[in-house]
C-alpha positions in Angstrom: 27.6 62.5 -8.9 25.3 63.1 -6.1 21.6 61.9 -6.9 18.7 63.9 -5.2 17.1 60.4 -4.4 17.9 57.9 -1.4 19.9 55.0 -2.6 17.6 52.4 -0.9 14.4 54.2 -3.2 16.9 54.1 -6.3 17.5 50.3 -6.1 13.7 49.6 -5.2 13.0 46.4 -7.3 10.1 46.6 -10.3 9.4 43.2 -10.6 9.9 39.7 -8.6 13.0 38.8 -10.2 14.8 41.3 -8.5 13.4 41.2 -5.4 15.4 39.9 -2.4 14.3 37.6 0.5 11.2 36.1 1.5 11.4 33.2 -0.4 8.8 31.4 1.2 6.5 33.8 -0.3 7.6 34.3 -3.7 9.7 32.4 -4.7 9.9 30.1 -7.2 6.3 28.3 -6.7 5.7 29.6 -3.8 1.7 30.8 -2.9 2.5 34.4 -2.7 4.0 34.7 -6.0 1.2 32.4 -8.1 -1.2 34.7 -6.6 -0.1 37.7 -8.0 1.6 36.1 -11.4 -1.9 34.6 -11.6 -3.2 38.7 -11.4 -6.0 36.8 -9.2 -5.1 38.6 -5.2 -7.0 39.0 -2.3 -7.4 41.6 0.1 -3.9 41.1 2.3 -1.8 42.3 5.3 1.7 42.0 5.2 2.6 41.9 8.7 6.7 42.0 9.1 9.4 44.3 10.8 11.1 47.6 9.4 12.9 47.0 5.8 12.0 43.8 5.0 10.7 44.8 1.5 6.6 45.5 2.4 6.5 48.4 0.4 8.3 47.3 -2.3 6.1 44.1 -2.7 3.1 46.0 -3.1 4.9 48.3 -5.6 5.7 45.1 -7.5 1.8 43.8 -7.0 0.6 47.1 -8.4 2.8 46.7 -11.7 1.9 42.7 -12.3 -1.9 43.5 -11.9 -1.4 46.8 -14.2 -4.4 49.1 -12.1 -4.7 51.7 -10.8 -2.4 52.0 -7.4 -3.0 54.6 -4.8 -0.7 54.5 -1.4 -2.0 56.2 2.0 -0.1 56.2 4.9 -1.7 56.0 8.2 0.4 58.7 10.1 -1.1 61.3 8.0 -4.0 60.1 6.8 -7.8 59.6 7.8 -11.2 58.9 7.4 -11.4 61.6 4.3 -8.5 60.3 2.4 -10.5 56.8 2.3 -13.4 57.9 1.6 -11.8 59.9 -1.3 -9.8 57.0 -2.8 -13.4 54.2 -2.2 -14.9 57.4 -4.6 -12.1 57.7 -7.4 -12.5 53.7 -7.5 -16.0 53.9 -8.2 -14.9 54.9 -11.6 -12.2 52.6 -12.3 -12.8 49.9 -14.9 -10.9 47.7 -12.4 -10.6 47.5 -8.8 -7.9 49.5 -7.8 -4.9 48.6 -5.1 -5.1 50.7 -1.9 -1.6 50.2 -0.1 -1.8 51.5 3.5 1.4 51.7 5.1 1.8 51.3 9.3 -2.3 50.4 9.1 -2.0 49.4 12.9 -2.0 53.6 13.4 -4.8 53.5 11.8 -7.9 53.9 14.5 -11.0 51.6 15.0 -13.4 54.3 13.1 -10.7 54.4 10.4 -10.8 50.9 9.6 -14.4 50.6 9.8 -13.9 53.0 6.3 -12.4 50.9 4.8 -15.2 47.7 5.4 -17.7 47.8 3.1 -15.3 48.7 0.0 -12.7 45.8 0.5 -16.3 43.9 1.2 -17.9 44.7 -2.1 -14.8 44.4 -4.2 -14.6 48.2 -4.9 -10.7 48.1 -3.5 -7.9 45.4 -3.2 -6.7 46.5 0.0 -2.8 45.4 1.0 -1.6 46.9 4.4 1.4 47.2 6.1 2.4 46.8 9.8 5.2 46.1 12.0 2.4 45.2 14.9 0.9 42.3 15.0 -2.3 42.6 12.9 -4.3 40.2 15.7 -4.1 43.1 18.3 -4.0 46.1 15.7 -6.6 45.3 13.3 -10.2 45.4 13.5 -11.6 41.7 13.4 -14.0 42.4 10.9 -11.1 43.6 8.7 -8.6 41.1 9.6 -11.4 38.1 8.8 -11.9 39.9 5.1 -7.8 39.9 4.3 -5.3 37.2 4.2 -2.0 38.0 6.4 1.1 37.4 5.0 4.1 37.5 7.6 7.5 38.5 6.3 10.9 37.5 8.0 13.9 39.5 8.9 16.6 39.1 6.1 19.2 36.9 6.0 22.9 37.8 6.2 22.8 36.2 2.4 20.5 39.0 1.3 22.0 41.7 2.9 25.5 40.7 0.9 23.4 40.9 -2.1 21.7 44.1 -1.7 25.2 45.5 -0.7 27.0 44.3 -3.6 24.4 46.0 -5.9 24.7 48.9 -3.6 28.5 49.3 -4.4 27.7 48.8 -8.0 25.1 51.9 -8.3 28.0 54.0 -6.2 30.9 53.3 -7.9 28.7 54.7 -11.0 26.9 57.6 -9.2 30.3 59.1 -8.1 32.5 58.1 -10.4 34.8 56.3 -7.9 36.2 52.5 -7.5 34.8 51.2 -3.7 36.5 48.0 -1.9 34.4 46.6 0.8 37.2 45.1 2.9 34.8 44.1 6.3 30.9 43.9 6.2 30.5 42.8 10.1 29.5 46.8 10.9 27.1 47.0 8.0 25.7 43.6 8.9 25.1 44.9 12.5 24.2 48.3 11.9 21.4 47.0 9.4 19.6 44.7 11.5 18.1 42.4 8.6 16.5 45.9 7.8 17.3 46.5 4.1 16.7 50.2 3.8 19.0 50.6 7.5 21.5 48.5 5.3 21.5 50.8 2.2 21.9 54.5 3.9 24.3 53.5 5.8 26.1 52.6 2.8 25.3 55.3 0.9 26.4 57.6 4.3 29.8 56.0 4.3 30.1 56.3 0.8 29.4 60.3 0.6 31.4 60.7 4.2 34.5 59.6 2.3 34.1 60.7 -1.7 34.9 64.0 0.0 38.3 63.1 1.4 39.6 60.5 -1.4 41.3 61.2 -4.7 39.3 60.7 -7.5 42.3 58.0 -8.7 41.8 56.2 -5.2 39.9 53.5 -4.6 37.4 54.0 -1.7 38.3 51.4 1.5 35.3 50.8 3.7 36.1 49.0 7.2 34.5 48.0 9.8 36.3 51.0 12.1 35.2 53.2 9.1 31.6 52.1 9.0 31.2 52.5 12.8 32.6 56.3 13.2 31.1 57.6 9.8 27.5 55.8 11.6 28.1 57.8 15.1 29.3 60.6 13.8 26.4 61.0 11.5 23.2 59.2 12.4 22.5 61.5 15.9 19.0 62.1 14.6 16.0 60.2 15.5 14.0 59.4 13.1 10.8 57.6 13.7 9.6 56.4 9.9 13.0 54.0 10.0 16.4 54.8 10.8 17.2 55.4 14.7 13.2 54.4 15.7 13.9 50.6 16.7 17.0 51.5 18.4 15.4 54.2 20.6 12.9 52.0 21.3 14.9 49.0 22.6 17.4 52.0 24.5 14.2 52.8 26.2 13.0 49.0 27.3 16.7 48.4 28.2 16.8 50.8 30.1 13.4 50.3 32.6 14.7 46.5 32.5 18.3 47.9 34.0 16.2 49.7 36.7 17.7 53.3 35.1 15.1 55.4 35.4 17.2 58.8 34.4 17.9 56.8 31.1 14.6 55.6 30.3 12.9 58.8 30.5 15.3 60.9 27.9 14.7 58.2 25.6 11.2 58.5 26.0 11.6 62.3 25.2 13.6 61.6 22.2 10.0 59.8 21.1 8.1 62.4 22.4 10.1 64.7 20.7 9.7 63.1 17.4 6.0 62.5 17.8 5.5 58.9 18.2 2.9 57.5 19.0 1.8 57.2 22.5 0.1 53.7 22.2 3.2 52.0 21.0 4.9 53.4 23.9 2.4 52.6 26.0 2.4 48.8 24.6 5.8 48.3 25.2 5.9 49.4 29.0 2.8 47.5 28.9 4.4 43.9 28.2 7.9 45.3 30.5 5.5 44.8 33.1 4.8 41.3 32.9 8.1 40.0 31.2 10.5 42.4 33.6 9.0 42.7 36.7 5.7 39.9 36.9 5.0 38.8 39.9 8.2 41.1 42.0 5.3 43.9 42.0 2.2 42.6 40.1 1.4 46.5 40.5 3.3 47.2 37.5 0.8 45.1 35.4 -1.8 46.9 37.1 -0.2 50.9 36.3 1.2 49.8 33.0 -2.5 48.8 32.2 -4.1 52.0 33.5 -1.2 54.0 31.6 -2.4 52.1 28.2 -5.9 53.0 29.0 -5.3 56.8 30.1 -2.9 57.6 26.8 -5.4 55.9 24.7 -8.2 58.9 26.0 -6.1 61.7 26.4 -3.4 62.3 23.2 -0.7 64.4 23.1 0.6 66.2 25.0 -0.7 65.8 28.2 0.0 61.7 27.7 3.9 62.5 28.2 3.5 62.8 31.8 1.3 59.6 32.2 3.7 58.3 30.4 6.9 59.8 32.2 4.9 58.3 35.3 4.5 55.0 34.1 8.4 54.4 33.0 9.2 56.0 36.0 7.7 53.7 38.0 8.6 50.5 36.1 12.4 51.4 36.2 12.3 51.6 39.7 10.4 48.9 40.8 12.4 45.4 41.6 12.7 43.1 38.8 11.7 39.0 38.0 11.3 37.8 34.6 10.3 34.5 36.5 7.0 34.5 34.4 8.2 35.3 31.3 11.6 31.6 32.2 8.5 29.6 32.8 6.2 29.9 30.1 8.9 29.7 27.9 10.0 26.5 30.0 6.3 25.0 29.4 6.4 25.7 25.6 9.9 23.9 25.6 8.4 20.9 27.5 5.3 21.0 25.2 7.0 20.8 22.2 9.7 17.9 23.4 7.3 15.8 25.0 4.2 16.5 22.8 0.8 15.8 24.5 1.1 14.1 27.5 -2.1 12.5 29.2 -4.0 14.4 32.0 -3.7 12.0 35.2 -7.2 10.4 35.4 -8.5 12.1 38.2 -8.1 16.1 37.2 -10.7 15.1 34.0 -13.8 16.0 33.6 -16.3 13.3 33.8 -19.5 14.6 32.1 -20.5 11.4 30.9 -21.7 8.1 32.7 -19.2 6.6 30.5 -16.5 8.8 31.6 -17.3 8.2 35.1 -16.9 4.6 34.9 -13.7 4.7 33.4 -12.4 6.3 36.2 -12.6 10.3 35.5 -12.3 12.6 37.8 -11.8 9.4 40.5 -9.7 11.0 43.7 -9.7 14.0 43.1 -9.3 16.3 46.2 -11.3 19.5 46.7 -8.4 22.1 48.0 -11.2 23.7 49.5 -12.2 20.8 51.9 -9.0 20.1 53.4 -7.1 22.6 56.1 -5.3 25.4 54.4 -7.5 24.8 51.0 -4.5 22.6 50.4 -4.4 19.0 49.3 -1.2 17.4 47.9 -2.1 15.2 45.2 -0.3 15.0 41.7 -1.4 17.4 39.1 1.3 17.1 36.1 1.2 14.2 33.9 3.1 10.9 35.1 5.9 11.9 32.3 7.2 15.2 34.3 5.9 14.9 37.5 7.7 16.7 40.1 9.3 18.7 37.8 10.4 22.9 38.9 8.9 24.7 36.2 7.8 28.1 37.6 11.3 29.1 39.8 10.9 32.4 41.4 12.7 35.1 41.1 15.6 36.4 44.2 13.3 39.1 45.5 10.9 40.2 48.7 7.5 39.3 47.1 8.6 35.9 45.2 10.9 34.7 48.5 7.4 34.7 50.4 6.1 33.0 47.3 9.3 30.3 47.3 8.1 30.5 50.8 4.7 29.6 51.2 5.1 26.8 48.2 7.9 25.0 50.0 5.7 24.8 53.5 3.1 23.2 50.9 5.1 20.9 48.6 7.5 20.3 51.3 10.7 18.7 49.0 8.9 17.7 46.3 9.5 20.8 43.8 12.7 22.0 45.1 11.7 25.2 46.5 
């Protein structure tokens, strides 16, 4: 039998035991979990991507620590709803557990509500976000919470969760279900949990209407993929479609598709997203995509960020529309984005390597006598406000870490560095 629930809120663990994943939080020993079996938790953020089990861990807080548990979301709610819950709390025996879910929507004034009660100990505050809580969060919030950063599930966890799946089915409609291939549901899902579990419960409904009750129910790969398309054509930006229209969107400026990238940016005007985490993603497109092809991009994608965060809806569509316009058709490097990566590689592999002696700083007599800051050449003193001298450590010297990219701008740039370095760099 049909239930009037979703599947994924039906299975939603009530207790640690039956939660999946995360392990290095709470499991067996770990700090997470003696925190709340110890009823003794701080104000937290749990900062993770889309159905990874957030909401469910602060369900599971709010039944070990047995108070009061009130749950706002920050899509539709504001200053008035915290000021309303900081009051009811008042008159609480305990402190009760505020869960705010998406608290990176929450604006600057918003989160300045909620100060001086997670301050005084009026509320135990546990937020949720998908956004990193160092750009989203006010500081004076962030320093008064401990952030606790949950991973994309395992393959091992998704099996899990869809063997129990198959188990509530199987009961809820009566029917016997083989799961002959779990590839589609594995991809489909994402290490997203909740993804994982409609599309189950989709696939499961698509076909109890065209199997024999004496059947057993087959489930596919093929199966899994037409029931998804068929079915999932709506965007939906609290979970389902929201990351996929999203990276359609990116992928799309990044393929220099400019038709493409702004009807998927209608789909999320459409469905009301908001404008900032639009604006955010062009914003980083800019550098990682395009960099230094058409540092202008920075510069528009910037301006965009700014304009959308004074205007609103709706007139931000067609800063927006401007801005993705612009960046899908502008030429493309991701030459900044190879060679910092290249640095952090060579960082980690050859650890800290010593500055050659004369590019330190020599405040001290001491300093100076041991050589610091010896030779060094003043660019700005020589003819073209060049000087060749070495200015990588001894280990890596001579090595081509920025390479740039096959376009007009960054072939001037190969250009001018090869009449400087001459051979030394490979330009």
């Amino acid at each position: 039998m049909r239930q009037n629930s979703p599947l994924a809120e039906r299975l939603r663990p009530v207790n640690l035991n039956q939660y999946i994943g995360q392990e290095h939080l709470v499991g067996e020993g770990a700090i997470l979990r003696k925190a709340i079996e110890s009823g003794r938790i701080p104000s937290m953020i749990f900062w993770g991507p889309p159905g990874v089990g957030k909401t469910t861990l602060a369900f599971i807080i709010s039944n070990y620590l047995k108070r009061s548990f009130f749950i706002l979301s920050a899509i539709n709610s504001g200053v008035k709803d915290v000021r309303e819950v900081i009051e009811r709390s008042k008159m609480l025996p305990e402190p009760p557990v505020l869960f705010i879910d998406e608290i990176h929507r929450f604006s600057k004034s918003q989160q300045d509500s909620l100060l001086g009660a997670v301050e005084k100990g009026l509320i135990t505050l546990v937020g949720a976000t998908t956004e990193n809580p160092s750009f989203e969060v006010i500081a004076p919030l962030l320093s008064r919470c401990q952030i606790y950063v949950l991973k994309s599930l395992e393959v091992k966890h998704l099996m899990q969760l869809a063997d129990i799946a198959l188990i509530a089915l199987e009961k809820d409609y009566d029917l016997q279900i083989e799961l002959m291939e779990r590839e589609a549901l594995m991809q489909i899902s994402g290490g997203d949990a909740r993804k994982l579990l409609n599309a189950i419960e989709l696939v499961v409904d698509v076909l109890s209407d065209t199997v024999p009750k004496s059947e057993v129910i087959t489930i596919t790969n093929k199966i899994v993929k037409d029931c998804i398309q068929n079915n999932l054509v709506k965007y939906d930006k609290a979970g389902e479609m929201h990351y996929d229209i999203i990276s359609a969107f990116i992928k799309s400026m990044r393929g220099s598709d400019p038709n493409a990238a702004v009807y998927y940016l209608a789909r999320m005007v459409e469905a009301g997203e908001d404008p900032l985490f639009i604006a955010r993603r062009m914003l980083i497109l800019a550098s990682e995509d395009i960099g230094n092809a058409n540092p202008n991009a920075l510069l528009l994608a910037n301006a965009c960020f700014d304009a959308v965060s004074k205007i609103g809806w709706p007139e931000s569509r067609i800063i927006l529309s401007q801005t993705a316009i612009y960046l899908a058709a502008s030429v493309k490097s991701n030459s900044s984005y190879t060679s910092i990566n290249e640095a952090l590689n060579l960082v980690r592999q050859k650890g800290d390597l010593s500055v050659p002696l004369h590019l330190r700083n020599a405040p001290t007599k001491l300093m100076k006598d041991l050589g610091y800051g010896d030779a060094y050449k003043y660019a700005h003193d020589y003819t073209g406000n060049f000087a060749s001298q070495e200015f990588l450590p001894e280990e890596i010297k001579g090595m081509k870490i920025y390479d740039p990219g096959n376009n007009l701008r960054e072939k001037e740039t190969r250009g001018y560095l090869k009449s400087l370095w001459k051979e030394k760099y490979g330009y």
